[in-house]
ROSETOR-301559 format. One record per residue (C-alpha): chain; residue number from 1; x, z, y; residue in one letter. Coordinates in Angstrom, 2 decimals, decimal comma, padded with zeros to 5 digits. Each point is the difference from the previous one (the first is absolute). Layout:
N
pafi A	lotor NUM	xx X	zz Z	yy Y	vomi a
...
END
This chain:
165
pafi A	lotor 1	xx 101,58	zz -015,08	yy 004,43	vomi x
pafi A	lotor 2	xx 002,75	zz -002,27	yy 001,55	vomi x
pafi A	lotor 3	xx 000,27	zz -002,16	yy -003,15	vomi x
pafi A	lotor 4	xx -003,57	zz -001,28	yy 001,51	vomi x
pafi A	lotor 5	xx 001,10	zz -001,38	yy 002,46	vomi x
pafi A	lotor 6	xx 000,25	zz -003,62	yy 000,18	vomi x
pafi A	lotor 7	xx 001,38	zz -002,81	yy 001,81	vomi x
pafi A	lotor 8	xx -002,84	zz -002,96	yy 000,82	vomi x
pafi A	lotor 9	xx -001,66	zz -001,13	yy 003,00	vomi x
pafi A	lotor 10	xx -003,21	zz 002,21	yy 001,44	vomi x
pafi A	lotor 11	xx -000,65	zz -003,21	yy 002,69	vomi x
pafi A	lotor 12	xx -000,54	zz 002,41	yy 003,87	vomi x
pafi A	lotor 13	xx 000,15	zz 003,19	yy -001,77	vomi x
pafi A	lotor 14	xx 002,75	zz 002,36	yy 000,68	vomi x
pafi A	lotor 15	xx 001,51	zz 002,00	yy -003,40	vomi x
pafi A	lotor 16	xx 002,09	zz 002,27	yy 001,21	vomi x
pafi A	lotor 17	xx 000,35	zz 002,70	yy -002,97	vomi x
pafi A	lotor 18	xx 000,69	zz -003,03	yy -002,58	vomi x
pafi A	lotor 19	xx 002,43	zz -001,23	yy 002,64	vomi x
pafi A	lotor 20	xx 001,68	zz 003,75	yy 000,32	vomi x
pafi A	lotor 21	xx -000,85	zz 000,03	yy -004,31	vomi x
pafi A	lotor 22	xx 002,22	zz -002,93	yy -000,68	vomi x
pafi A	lotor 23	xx 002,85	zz 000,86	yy 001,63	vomi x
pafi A	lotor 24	xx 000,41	zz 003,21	yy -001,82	vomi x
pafi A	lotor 25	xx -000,39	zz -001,53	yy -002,98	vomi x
pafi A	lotor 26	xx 002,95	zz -001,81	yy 001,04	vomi x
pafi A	lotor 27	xx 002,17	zz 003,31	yy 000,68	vomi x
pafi A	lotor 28	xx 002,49	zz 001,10	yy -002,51	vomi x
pafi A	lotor 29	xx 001,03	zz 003,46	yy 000,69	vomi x
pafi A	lotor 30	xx 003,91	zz 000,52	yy 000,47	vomi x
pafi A	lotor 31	xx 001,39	zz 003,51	yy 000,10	vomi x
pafi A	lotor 32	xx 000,92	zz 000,77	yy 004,08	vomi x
pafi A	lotor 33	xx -002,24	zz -003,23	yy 001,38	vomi x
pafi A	lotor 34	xx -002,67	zz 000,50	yy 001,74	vomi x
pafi A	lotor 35	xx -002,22	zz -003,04	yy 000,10	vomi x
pafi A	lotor 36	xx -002,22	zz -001,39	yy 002,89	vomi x
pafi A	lotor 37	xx -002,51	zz -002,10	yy 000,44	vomi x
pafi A	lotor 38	xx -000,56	zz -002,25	yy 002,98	vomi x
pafi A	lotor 39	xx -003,83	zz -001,14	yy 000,03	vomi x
pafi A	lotor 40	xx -001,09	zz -002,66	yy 002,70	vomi x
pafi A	lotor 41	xx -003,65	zz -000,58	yy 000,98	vomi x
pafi A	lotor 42	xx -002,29	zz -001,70	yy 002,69	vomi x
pafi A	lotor 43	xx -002,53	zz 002,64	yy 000,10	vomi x
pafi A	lotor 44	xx 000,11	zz 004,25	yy -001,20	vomi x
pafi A	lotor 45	xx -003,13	zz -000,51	yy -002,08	vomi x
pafi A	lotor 46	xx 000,11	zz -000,61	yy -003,61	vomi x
pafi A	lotor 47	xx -003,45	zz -001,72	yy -001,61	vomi x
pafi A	lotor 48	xx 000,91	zz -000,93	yy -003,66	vomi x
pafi A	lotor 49	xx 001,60	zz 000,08	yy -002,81	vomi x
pafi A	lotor 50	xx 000,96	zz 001,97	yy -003,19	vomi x
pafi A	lotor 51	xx 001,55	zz 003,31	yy 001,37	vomi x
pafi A	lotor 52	xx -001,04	zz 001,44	yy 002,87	vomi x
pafi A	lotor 53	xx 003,03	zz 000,73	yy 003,35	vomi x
pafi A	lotor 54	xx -001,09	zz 003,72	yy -000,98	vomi x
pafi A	lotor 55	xx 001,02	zz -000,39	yy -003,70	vomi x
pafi A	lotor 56	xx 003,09	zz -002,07	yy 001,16	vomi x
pafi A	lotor 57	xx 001,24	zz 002,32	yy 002,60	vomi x
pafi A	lotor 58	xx -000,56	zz 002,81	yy -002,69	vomi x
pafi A	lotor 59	xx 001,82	zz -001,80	yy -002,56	vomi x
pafi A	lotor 60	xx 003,15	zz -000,53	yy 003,01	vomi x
pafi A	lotor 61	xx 000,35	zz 003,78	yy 000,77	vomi x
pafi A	lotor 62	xx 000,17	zz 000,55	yy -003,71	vomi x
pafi A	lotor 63	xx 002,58	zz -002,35	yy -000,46	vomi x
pafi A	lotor 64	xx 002,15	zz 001,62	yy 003,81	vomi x
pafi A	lotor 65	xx -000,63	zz -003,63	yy 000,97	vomi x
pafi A	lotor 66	xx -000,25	zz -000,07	yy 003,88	vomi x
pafi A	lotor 67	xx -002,05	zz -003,36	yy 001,19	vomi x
pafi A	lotor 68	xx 000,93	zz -001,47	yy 003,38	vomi x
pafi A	lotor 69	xx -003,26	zz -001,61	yy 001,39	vomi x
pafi A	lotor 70	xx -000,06	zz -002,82	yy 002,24	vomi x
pafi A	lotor 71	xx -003,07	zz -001,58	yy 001,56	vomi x
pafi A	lotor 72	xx 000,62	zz -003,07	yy 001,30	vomi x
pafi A	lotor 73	xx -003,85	zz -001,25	yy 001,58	vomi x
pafi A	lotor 74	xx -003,23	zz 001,74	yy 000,51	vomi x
pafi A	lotor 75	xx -000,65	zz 003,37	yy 002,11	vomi x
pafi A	lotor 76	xx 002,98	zz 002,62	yy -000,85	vomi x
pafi A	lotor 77	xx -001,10	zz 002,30	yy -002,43	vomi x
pafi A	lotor 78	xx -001,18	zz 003,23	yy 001,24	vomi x
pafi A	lotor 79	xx 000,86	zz 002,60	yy -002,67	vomi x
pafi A	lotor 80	xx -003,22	zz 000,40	yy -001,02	vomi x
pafi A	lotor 81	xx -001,47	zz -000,15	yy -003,60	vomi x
pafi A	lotor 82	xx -002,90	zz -002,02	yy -000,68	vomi x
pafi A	lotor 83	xx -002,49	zz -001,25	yy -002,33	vomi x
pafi A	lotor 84	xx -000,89	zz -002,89	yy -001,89	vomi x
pafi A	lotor 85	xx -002,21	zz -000,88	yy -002,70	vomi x
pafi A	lotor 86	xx 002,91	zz -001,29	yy -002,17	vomi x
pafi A	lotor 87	xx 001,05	zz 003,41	yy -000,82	vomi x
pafi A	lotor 88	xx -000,72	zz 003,58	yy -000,08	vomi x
pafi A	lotor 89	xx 001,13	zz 002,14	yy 002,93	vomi x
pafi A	lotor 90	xx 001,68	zz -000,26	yy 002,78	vomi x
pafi A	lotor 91	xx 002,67	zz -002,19	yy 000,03	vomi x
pafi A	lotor 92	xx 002,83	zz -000,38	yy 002,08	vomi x
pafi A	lotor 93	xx 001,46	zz -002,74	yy 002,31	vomi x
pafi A	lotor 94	xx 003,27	zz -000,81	yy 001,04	vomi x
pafi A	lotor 95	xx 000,77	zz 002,66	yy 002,78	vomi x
pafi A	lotor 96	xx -000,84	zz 002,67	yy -003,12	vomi x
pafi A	lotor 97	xx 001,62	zz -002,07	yy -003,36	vomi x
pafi A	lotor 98	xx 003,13	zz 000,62	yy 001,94	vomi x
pafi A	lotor 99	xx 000,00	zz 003,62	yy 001,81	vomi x
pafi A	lotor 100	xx -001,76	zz 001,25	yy -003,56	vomi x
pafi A	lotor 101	xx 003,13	zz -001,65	yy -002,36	vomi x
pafi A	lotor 102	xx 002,50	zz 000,98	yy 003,01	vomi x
pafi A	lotor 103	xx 000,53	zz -003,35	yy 001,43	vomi x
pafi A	lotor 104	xx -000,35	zz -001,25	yy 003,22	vomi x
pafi A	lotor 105	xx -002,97	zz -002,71	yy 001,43	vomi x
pafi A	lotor 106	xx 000,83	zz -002,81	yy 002,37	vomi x
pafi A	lotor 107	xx -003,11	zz -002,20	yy 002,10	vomi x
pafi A	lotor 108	xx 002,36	zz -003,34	yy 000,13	vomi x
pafi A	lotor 109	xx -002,44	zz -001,77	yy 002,51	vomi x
pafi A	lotor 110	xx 003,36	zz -002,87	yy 000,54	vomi x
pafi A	lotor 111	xx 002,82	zz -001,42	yy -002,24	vomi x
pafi A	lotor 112	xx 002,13	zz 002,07	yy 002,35	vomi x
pafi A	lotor 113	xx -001,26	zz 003,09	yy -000,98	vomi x
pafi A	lotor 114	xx -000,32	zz -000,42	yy -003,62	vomi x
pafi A	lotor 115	xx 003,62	zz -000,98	yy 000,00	vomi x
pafi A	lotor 116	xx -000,06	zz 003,22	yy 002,23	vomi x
pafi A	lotor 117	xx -001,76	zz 001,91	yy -002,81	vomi x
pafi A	lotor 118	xx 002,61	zz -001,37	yy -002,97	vomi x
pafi A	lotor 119	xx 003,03	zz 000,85	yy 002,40	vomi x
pafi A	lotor 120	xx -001,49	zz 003,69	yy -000,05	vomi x
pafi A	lotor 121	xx -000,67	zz 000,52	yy -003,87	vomi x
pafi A	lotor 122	xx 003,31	zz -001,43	yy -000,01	vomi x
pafi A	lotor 123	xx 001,39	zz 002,60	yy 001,44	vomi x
pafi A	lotor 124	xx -001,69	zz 002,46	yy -001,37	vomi x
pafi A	lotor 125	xx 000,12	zz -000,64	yy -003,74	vomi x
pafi A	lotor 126	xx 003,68	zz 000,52	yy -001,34	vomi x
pafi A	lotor 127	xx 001,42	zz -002,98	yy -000,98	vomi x
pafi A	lotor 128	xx 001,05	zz -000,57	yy -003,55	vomi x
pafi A	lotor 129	xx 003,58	zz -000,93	yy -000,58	vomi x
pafi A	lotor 130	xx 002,05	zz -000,90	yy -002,97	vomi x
pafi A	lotor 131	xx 001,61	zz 002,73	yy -001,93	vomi x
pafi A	lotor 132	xx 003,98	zz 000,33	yy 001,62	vomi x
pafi A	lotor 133	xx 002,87	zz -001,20	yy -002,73	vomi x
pafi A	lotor 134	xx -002,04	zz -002,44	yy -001,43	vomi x
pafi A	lotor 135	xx 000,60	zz -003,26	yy 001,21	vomi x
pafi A	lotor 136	xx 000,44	zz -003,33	yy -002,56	vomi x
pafi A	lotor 137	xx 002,37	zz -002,03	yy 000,72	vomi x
pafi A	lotor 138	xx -000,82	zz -003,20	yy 000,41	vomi x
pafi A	lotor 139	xx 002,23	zz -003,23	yy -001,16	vomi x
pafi A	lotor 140	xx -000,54	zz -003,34	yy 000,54	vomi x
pafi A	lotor 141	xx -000,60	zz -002,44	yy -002,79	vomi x
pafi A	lotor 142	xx -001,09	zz -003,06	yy 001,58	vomi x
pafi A	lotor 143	xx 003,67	zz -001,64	yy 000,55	vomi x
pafi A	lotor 144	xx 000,55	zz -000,74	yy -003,48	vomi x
pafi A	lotor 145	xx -003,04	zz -002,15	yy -000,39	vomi x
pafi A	lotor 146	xx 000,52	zz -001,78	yy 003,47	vomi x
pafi A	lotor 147	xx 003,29	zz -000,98	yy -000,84	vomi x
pafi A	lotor 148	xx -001,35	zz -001,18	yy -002,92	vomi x
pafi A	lotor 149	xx -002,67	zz -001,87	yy 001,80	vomi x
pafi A	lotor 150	xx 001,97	zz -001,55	yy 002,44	vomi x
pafi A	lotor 151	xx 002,20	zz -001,28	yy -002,60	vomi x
pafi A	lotor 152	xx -002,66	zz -001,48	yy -001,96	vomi x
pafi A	lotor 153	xx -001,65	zz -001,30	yy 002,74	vomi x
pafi A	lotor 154	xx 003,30	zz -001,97	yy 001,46	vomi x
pafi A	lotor 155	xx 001,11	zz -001,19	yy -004,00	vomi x
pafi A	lotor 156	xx -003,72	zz -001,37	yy 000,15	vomi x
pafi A	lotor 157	xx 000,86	zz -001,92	yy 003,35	vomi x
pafi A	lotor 158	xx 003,19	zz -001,54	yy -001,14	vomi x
pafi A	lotor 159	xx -001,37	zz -000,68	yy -002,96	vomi x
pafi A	lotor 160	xx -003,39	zz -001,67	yy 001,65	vomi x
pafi A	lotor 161	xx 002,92	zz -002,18	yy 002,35	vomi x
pafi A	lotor 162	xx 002,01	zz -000,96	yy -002,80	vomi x
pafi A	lotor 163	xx -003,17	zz -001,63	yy -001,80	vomi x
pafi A	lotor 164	xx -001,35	zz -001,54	yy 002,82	vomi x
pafi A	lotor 165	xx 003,44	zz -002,27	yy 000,01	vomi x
END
């Protein structure tokens, strides 16, 4: 059902389950990860496209993938399901992709409180860090050439002086 999903332009039409059906085409699952999604939009309705937010969200739980909503225009979502034409059911909006995947939904009505919203998931999605002892060491190679360089480069202006006499 995800491989549907497509990226292209649907013009003022608002594709939310392709948008949530992409990225988890692009998850790879790793043993003791626990991936999340972050999903922006300007409105909670979705009107279009190949899978429906239902299908999407579905797909998410499935998967243990939590989706952090954030609506960044529009009236905040209310929590309720709706309807459109597009698909069949009710579908969710952004107040309901998160809560029903266990993720959290932010109304970001200023660039202070969507930074606001990012500090937040920040905080509460665990950070992934590199695994300890494994660190490559790292030597610098680019002296040998420079010197090199240099040299050539001053032979070349000697050389360009001692023609030009």
């Amino acid at each position: 059902m995800v491989e549907r999903a497509r990226i292209g332009v649907l013009g003022d039409n608002t594709a939310l389950g392709d948008a949530i059906g992409l990225a988890l085409r692009q998850i790879t699952p790793r043993s003791g990860l626990k991936p999340v999604l972050i999903l922006y939009s300007d409105n909670g309705t979705s009107n279009a496209g190949q899978v429906s937010p239902a299908q999407a969200v579905a797909i998410a739980r499935h998967l243990g993938v939590k989706i952090f909503s954030v609506q960044v225009g529009g009236d905040p979502a209310k929590g309720r399901p709706y309807k459109v034409s597009s698909y069949e059911g009710e579908q969710p909006d952004m107040r309901l992709i998160a809560s029903d995947t266990g993720g959290r939904f932010f109304y970001a009505a200023s660039t202070g409180a969507e930074r606001a919203a990012i500090r937040t998931i920040g905080t509460i999605v665990p950070r992934l860090r590199p695994p300890g002892g494994r660190h490559r060491l790292a030597t610098a190679l680019y002296s040998g050439p420079l010197v090199v360089a240099a040299l050539l480069w001053l032979l070349g202006g000697i050389w360009q002086a001692d023609r030009s006499r």
